[in-house]
N, C-alpha and C positions, 0 to 999 in steps of 0.2 A: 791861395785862398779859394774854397771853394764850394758850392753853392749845394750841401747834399751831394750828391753824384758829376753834378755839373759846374764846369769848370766856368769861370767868369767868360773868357772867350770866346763859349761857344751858345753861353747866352745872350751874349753882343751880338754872336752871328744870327743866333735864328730871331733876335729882334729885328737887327737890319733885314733880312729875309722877310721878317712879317711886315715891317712896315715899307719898304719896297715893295710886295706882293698890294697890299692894301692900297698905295700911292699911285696904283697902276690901274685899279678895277674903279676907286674915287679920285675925288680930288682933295687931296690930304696939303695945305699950303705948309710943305716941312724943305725948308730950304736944303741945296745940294750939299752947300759946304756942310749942316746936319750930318747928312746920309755919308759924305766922304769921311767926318772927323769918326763915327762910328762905325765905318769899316775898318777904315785905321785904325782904330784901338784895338776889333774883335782878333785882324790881323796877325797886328803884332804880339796880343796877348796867347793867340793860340800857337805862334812862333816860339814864343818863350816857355809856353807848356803851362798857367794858369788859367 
């Protein structure tokens, strides 16, 4: 499935990227296991090729 040109994946990734980038310059209260369970996905999704 995928999003126009952009695969789900690598939309996971550049969110985690932006909310990592953002969570770093403020103070954004977005728990780790958050940030860990959506690496996880963007991962494994760009692993698999969607």
């Amino acid at each position: 499935m995928t999003i126009g040109v952009v695969s789900i994946g690598m939309l996971l990734l550049a969110l985690w990227l932006i909310v990592t980038g953002l969570s770093s310059l403020i103070r954004l209260p977005i728990p780790s296991q958050v940030m860990g369970v959506l690496a996880l996905l963007a991962g494994i999704l760009l692993l698999v090729g969607r």
